[in-house]
C-alpha positions in Angstrom: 104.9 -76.4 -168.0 103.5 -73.3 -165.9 102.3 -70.4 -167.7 101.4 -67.3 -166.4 98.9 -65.5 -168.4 97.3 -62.0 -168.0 93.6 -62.9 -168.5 90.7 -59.7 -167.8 92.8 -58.3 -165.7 94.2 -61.6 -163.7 97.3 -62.9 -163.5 96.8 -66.5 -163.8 98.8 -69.8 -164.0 98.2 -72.6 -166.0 100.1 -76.2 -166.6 100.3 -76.7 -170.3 102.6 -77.0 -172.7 103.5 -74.2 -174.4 102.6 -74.6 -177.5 98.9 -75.5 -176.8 96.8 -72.5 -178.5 95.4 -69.8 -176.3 91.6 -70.3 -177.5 92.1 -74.3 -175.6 93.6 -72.6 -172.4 90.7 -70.0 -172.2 88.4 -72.8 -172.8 89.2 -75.6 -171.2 91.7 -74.7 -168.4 90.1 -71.4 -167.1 86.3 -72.5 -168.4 85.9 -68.9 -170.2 83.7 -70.4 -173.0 82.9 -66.9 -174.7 85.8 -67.5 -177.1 84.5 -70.0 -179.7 86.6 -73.1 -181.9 85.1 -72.1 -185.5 87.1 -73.1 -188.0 90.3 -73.8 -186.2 92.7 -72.0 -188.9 92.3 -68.4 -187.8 89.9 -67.5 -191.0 86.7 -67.2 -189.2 86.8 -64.7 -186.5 84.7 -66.4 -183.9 88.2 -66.8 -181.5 89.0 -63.2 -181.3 90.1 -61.8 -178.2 92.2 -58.8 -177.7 95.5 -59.2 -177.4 97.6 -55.9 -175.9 94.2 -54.2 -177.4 94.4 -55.6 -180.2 91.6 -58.3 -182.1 93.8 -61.5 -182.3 92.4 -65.0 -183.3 93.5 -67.0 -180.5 93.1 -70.6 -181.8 96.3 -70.3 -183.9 98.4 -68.7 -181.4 100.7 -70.5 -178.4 100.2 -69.8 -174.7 104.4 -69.4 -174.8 104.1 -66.5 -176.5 101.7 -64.4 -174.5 103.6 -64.3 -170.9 103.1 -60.8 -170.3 100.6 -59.5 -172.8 97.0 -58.1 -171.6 94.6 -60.7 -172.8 91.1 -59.7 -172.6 88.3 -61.9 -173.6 84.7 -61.5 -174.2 83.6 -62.1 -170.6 85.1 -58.7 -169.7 83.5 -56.8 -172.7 80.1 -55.4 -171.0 82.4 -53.8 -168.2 84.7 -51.8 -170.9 82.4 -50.9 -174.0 79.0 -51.6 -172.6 77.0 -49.4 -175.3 78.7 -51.8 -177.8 76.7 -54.5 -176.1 73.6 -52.7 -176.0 73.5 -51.3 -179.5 74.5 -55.1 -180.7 71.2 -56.4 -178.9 69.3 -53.4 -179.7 70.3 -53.8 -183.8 69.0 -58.0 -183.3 72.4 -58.6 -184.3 72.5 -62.4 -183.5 70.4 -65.1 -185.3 72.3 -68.0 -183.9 74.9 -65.9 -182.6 77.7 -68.4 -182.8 80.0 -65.6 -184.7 79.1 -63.4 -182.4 82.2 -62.8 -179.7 84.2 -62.6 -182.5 82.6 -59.6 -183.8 82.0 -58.1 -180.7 85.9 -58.1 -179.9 86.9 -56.8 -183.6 84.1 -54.3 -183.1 85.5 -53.1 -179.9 89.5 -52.6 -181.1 87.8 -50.9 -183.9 86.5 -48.6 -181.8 88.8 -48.5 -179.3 91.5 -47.4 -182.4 88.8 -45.4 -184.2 85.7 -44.1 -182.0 84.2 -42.6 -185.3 84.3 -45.3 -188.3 83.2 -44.8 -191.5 81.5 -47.5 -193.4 84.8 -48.1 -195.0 86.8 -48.6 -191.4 83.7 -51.0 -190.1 84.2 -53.2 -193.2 88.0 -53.2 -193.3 88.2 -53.8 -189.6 85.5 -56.7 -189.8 86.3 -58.2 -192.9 87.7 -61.1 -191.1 84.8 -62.2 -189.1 82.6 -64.5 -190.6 78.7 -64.3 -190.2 76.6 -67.6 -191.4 73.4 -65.7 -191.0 74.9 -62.9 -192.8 74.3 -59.8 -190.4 76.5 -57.4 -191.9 74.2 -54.7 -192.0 73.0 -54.6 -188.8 76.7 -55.2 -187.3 77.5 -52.3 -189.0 74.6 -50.1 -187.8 75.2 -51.0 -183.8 78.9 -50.1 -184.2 78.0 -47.0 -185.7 75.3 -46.5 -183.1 78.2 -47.9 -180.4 80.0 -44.6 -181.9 77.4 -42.2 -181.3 77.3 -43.5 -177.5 81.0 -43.1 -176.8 81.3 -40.5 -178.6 78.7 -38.7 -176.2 79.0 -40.6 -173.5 75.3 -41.1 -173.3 74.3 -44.5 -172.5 70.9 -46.6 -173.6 
């Protein structure tokens, strides 16, 4: 079955069957590896990609559903919130930075919805992402620094 699928801004067609999850077809059909397989159940986080602008776990969700939608993955993150990158390499977010697309894509729709979170907003809106090294803190501080950059526009 063809699909066609709006991925970063590309229209692209893939031959699966429709009910193979997005996070495969990223992987394995268009070889964007950014997205990660953590848990496989849609807990973890580490699949998130935006889906319409939102943070979606895409190794739940079926390619038949998604003809369409905007799908951006983390690939195209450093062109749309590149102080989010900086401030998350600046902050030594990542240890063994498995987790860390994820969080980068349900730190972006955070900001992208809400360009000045509270500590409150960053927790409810990262809740879901899971962190083995347990970088919470320092998540927390480059999205707030992230913030400060959009919010001014000034760049690192």
């Amino acid at each position: 079955m063809g699909v066609k699928l709006n991925v970063n801004g590309d229209v692209v067609d893939v031959d699966v069957s429709g009910d193979t999850p997005l996070l495969w077809v990223l992987r394995d059909h268009l070889g964007l590896t950014g997205t990660k397989y953590g848990c496989g159940g849609g807990y973890c986080g580490a699949c998130t990609v935006h889906l319409d602008g939102a943070a979606t776990r895409s190794c739940q969700l079926p390619v038949s559903t998604l003809q369409g939608r905007a799908i951006q993955t983390i690939e195209s993150l450093d062109q749309r919130h590149p102080a989010l990158v900086d401030t998350w390499t600046n902050n030594n977010v990542a240890q063994c930075g498995y987790c860390q697309s994820g969080q980068l894509m349900s730190a972006a729709a955070l900001l992208d919805g809400n360009p000045k979170p509270t500590d409150a907003d960053i927790d409810a809106a990262m809740t879901g992402n899971i962190c083995r090294c347990g970088t919470y803190v320092r998540i927390r501080a480059a999205i707030h620094q992230a913030a400060g950059h959009q919010a001014t526009g000034s760049a690192e």
